[in-house]
TORSEKE-999346 format. One line per 4 residues: number of its first residue (from 1); their letters; for each residue x, y, z of C-alpha. Coordinates in Angstrom, 3 decimals. Layout:
N
NUM	A	X/Y/Z ~ ... .
//
This chain:
354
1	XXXX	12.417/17.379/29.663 ~ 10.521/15.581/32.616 ~ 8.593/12.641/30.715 ~ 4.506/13.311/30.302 .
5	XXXX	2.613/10.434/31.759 ~ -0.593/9.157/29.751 ~ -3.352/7.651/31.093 ~ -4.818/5.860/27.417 .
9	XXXX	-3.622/5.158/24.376 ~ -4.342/7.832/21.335 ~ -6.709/6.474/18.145 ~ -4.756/7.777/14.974 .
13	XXXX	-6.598/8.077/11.325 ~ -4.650/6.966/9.019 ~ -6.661/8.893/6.750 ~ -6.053/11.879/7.984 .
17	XXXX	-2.804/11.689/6.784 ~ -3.749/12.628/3.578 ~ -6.353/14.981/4.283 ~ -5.037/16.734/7.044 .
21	XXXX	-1.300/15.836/7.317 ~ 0.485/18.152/9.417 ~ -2.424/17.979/12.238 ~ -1.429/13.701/11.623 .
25	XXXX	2.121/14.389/11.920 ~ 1.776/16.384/14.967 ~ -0.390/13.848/16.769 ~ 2.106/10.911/15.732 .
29	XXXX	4.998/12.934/16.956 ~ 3.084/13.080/20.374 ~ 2.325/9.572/20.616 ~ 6.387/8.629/19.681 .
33	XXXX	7.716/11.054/21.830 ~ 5.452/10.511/24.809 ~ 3.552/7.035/25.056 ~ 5.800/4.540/22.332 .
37	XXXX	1.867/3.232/21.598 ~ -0.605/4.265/19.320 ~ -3.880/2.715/17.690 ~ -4.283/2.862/14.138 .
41	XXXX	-7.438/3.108/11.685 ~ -8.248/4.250/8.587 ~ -5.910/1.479/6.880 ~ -6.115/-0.372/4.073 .
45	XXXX	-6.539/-4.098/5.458 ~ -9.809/-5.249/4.514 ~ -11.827/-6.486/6.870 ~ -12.556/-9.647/5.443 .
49	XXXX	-9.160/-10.682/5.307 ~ -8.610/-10.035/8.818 ~ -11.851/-12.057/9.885 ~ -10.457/-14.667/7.413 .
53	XXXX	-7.360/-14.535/9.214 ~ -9.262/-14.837/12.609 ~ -10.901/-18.174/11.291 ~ -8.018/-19.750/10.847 .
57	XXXX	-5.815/-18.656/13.268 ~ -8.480/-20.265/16.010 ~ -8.560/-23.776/12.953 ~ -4.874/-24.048/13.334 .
61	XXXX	-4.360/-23.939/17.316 ~ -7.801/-25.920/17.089 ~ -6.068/-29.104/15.150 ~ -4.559/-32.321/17.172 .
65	XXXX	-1.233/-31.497/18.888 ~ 0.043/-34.299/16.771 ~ -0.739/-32.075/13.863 ~ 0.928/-28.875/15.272 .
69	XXXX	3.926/-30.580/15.920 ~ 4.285/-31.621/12.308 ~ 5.098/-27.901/12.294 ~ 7.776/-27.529/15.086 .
73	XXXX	9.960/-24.854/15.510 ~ 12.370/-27.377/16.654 ~ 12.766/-28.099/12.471 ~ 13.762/-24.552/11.023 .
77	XXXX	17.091/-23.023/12.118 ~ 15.102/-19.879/10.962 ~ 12.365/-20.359/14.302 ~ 9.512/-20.141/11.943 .
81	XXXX	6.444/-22.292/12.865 ~ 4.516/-23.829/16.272 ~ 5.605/-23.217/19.917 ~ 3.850/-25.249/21.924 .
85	XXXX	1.924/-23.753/25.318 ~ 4.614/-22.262/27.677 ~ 7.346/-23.030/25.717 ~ 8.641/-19.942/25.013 .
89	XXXX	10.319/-17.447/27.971 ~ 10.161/-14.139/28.819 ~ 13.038/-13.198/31.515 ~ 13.647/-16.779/32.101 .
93	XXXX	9.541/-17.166/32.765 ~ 7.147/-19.133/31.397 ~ 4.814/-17.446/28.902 ~ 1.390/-19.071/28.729 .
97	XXXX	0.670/-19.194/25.271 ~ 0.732/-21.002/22.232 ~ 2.345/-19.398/18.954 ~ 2.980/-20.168/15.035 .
101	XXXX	5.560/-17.903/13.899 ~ 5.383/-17.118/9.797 ~ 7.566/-15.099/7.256 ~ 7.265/-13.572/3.606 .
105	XXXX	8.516/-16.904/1.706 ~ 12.149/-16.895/1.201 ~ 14.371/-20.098/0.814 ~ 17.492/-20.688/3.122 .
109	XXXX	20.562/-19.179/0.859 ~ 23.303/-19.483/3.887 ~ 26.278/-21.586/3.324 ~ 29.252/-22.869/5.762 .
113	XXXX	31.456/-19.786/5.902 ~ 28.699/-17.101/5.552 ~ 27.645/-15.216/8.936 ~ 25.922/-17.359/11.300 .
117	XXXX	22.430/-15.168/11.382 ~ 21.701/-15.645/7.570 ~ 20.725/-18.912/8.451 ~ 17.676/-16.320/10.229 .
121	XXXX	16.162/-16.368/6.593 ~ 14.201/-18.886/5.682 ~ 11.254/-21.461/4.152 ~ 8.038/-20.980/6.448 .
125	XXXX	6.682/-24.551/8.041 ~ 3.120/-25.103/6.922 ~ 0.580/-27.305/7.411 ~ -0.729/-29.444/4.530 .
129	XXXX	-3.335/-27.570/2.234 ~ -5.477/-30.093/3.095 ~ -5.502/-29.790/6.894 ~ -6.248/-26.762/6.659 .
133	XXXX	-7.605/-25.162/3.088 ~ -6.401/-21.334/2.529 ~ -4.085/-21.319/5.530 ~ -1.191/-20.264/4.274 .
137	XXXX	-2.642/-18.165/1.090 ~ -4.352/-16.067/4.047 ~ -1.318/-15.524/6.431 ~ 0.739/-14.409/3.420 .
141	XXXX	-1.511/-12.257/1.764 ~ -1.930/-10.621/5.593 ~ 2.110/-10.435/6.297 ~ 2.340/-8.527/2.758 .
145	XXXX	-0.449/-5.878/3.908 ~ 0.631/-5.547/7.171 ~ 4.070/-5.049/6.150 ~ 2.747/-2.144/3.736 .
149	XXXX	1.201/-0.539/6.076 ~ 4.170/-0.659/8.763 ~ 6.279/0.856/5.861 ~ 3.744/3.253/5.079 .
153	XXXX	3.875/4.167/8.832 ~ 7.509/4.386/9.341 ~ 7.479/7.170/6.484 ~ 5.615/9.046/8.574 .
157	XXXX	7.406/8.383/11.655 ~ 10.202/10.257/9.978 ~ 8.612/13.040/9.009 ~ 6.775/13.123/12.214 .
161	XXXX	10.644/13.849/13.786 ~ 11.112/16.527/10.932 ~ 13.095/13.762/8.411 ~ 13.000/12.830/4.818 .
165	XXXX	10.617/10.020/4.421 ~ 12.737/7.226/3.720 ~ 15.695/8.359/6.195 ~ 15.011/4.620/8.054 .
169	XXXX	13.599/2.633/5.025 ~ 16.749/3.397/2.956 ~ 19.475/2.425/4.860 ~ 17.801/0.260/7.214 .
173	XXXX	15.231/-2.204/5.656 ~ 16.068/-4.182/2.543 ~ 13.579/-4.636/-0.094 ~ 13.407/-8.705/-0.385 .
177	XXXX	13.977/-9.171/3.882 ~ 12.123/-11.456/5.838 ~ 9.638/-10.020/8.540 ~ 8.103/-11.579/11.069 .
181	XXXX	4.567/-12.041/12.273 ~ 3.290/-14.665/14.441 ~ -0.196/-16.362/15.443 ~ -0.566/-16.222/19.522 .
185	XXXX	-3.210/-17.944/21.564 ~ -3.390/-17.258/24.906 ~ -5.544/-19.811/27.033 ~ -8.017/-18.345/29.739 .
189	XXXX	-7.148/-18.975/33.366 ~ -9.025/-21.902/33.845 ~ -7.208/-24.196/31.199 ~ -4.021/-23.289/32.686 .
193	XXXX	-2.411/-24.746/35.578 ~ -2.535/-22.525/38.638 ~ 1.455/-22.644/39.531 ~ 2.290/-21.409/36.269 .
197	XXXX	0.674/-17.859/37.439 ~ -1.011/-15.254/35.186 ~ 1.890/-14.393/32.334 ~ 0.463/-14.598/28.976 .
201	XXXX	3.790/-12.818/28.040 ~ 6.184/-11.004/30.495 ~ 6.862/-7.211/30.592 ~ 9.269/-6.350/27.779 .
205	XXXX	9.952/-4.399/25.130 ~ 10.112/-5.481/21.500 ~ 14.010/-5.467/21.144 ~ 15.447/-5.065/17.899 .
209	XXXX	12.653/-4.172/16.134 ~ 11.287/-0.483/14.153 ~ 7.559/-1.109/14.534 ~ 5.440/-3.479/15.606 .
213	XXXX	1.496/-3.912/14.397 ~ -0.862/-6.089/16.145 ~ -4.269/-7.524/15.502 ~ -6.268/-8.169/18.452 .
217	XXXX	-8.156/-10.601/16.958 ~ -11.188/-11.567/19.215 ~ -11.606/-8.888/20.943 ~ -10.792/-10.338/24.679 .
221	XXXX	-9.052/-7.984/27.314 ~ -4.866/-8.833/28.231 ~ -2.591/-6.285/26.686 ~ -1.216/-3.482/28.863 .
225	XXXX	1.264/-0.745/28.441 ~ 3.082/0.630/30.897 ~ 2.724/4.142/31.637 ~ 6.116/6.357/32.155 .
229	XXXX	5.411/6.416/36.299 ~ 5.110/2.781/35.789 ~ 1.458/2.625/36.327 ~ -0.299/-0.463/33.553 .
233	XXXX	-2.925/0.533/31.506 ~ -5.101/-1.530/29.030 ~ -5.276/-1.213/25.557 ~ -8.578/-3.052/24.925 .
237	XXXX	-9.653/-4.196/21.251 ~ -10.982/-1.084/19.511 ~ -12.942/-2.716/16.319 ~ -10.915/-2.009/13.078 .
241	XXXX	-7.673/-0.823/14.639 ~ -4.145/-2.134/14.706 ~ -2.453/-1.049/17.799 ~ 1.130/-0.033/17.046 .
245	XXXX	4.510/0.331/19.088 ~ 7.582/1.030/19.186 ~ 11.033/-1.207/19.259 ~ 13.906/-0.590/20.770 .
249	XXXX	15.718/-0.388/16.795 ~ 13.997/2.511/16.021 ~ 14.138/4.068/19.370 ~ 18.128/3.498/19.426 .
253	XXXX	17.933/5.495/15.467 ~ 16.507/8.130/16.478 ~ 18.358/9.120/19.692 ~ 16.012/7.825/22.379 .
257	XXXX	13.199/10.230/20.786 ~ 10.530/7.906/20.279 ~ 9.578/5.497/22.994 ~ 9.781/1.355/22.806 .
261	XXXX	7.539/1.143/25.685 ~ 7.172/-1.468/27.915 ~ 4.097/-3.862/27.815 ~ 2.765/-7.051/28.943 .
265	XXXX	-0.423/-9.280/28.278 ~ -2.160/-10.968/31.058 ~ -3.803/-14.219/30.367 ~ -7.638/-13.719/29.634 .
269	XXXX	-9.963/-14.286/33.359 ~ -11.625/-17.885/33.639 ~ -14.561/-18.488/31.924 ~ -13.455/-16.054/28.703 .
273	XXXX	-11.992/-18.992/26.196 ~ -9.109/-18.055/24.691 ~ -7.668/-15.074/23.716 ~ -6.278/-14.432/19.708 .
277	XXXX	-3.664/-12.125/18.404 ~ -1.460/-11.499/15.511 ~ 1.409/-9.213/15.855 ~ 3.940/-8.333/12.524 .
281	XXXX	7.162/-6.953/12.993 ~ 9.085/-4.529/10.749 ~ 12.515/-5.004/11.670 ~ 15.954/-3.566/10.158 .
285	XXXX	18.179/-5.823/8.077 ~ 20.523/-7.927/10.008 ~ 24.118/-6.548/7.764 ~ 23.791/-2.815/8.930 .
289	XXXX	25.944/-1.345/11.781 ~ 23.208/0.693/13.759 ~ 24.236/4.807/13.918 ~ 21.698/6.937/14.942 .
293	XXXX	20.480/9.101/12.804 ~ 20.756/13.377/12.976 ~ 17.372/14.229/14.599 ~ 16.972/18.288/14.815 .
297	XXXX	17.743/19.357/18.353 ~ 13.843/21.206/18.641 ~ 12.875/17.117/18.606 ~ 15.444/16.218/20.503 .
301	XXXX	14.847/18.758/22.961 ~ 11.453/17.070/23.742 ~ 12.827/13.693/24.535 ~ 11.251/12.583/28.263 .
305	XXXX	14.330/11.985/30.685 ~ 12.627/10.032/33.119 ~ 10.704/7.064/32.175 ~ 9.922/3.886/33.774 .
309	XXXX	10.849/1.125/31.680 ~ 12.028/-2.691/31.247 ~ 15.510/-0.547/30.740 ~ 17.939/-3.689/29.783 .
313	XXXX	17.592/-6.821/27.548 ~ 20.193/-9.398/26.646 ~ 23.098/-8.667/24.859 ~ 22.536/-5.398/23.851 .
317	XXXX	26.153/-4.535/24.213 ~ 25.695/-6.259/20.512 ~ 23.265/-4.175/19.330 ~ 24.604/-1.189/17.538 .
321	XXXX	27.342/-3.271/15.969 ~ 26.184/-6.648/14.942 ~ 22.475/-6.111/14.642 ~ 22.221/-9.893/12.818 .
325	XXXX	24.413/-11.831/16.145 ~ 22.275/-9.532/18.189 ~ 19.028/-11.060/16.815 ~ 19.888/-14.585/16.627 .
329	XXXX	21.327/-14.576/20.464 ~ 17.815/-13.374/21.509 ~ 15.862/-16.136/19.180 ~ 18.108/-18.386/21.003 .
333	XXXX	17.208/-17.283/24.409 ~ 13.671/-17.155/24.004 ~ 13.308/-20.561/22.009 ~ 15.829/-22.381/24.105 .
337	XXXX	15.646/-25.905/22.063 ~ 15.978/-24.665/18.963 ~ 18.802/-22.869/19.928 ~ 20.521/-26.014/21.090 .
341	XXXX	19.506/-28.108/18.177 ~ 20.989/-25.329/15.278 ~ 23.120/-23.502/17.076 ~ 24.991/-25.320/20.174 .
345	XXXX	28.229/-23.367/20.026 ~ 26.660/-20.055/20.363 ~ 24.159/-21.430/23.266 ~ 27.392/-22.689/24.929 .
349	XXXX	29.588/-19.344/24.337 ~ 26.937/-17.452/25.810 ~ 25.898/-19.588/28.493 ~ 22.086/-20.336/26.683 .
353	XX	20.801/-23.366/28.065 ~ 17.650/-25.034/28.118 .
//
């Protein structure tokens, strides 16, 4: 069927999930089938932990470049910790922001001889406790709620397209794998440099990933979605939400049914400060051949045929097949000199270079 545009995002209740859960289901089926976006509230994430997390996100990009650096990507072949401003690419452009990337806790187990991407899984890069007190007690304790919640959600994102609840989680998502989430600060126009343009981060879709959860932290305007005529639209800060999306894992799983949409985020006008945000991702385990899963044909019959969309990404004749050399080839393009510094061969083979 011809793809139905949107023109805003849709606020779903959590709550009403329990309550009221076929009217949920039907209104999370219509936000995966038709927009790949959808605000959540009604979770469990207490808001104290998330205005805890706000303080020290802003402490941490706050502290003495020095200090950052103590924290470099450029030292875990796992690219966990800082990026510094414009560092990373999107599409072989700049994005203007600053990031710490962050993990559940698991030690390096990969050995010469084992497959190259377990060396993905890894120690997290923190700053002393005394730099900065509570830091990493409050970025854990947030990655294990948010990735409770993204479970909790991709439950329902099965039975939303008529499946047994743990149809993805099952085969898909080990129990002790390491998730991403990341700390992002994106500088207002006027502390950037005018040639560098307005890309906080480049259109794209979240490749690889099932779901992806993001705090909006402070509240500033940047993130838009991009509608299926290829019109943006902003998805502003809505107190208490998450906003939630789709990645192109889960979208490959279930036949192209639900949408990884594209998005952007635009850096915040002059005279705003900075702008704060904390995404998690819930991605599939790195072992698993990808084969999409049966979807019944009344939901397949409802997938949109025509959508505008950042249609390729690199590699992704990999995808399906080798899901972990998939990953690490895009870490490698995005964080060119930590590519080069773990993994030279593969940045050669594949013509990465910084």
């Amino acid at each position: 069927m011809s793809a139905i545009d949107f023109t805003s995002i849709p606020v779903l209740d959590l709550a009403k999930a329990t309550r009221d859960k076929i009217v949920f289901l039907a209104e999370l089926q219509h936000a995966l089938i038709h927009i790949g976006f959808f605000y959540v509230k009604g979770h469990k994430i207490p808001s104290d932990l998330l205005n805890s997390l706000t303080k020290q996100t802003i402490a941490y990009f706050d502290l003495p470049l020095d200090e950052k650096l103590k924290t470099d990507k450029t030292n875990s072949p796992a690219f966990l910790g800082y990026s510094s401003l414009g560092n990373e690419t999107t599409k072989d452009k700049k994005d203007n922001r600053e990031q710490f990337d962050f993990a559940n806790d698991y030690p390096s187990t990969w050995t010469e001889g084992r497959p190259i991407y377990e060396r993905l899984t890894g120690p997290n890069l923190w700053p002393a406790e005394e730099v900065l007190p509570g830091f990493r007690q409050t970025l854990l304790s947030f990655q294990s709620q948010a990735q409770d919640l993204a479970e909790t959600l991709i439950r329902l994102v099965a039975e939303a397209l008529d499946l047994a609840p743990n149809a993805l989680l099952d085969r898909y998502v080990l129990p002790r794998q390491q998730h991403h989430a990341k700390l992002i600060k994106y500088p207002a126009m006027d502390q950037l440099n005018p040639l560098e343009g307005t890309q906080g981060v480049g259109p794209h879709r979240d490749t690889g990933s099932f779901l992806s959860i993001l705090y909006q932290a402070n509240g500033l305007p940047g993130l838009q979605v991009q509608s299926h005529a290829g019109t943006w639209i902003d998805a502003p800060a809505i107190p208490n939400t998450f906003v939630v999306n789709i990645g192109t894992g889960l979208e490959y799983l279930v036949q192209n049914v639900a949408v990884a949409t594209t998005h952007r985020v635009l850096s915040p006008p002059a005279g705003c400060g900075p702008r704060y945000s904390i995404p998690f991702f819930l991605r599939g385990r790195l072992d698993q051949k990808l084969i999409p899963i049966d979807i019944p044909q009344r939901i397949l019959d409802q997938r949109p045929q025509t959508v505008v969309t950042d249609s390729g990404h690199q590699f992704r004749q990999l995808y399906a097949n080798d899901p972990g050399l998939y990953t690490l080839l895009n870490r490698i393009s995005s964080h060119r000199d930590v590519g080069i510094k773990f993994y030279p061969q593969l940045a050669k083979d594949h013509s990465i270079s910084h």
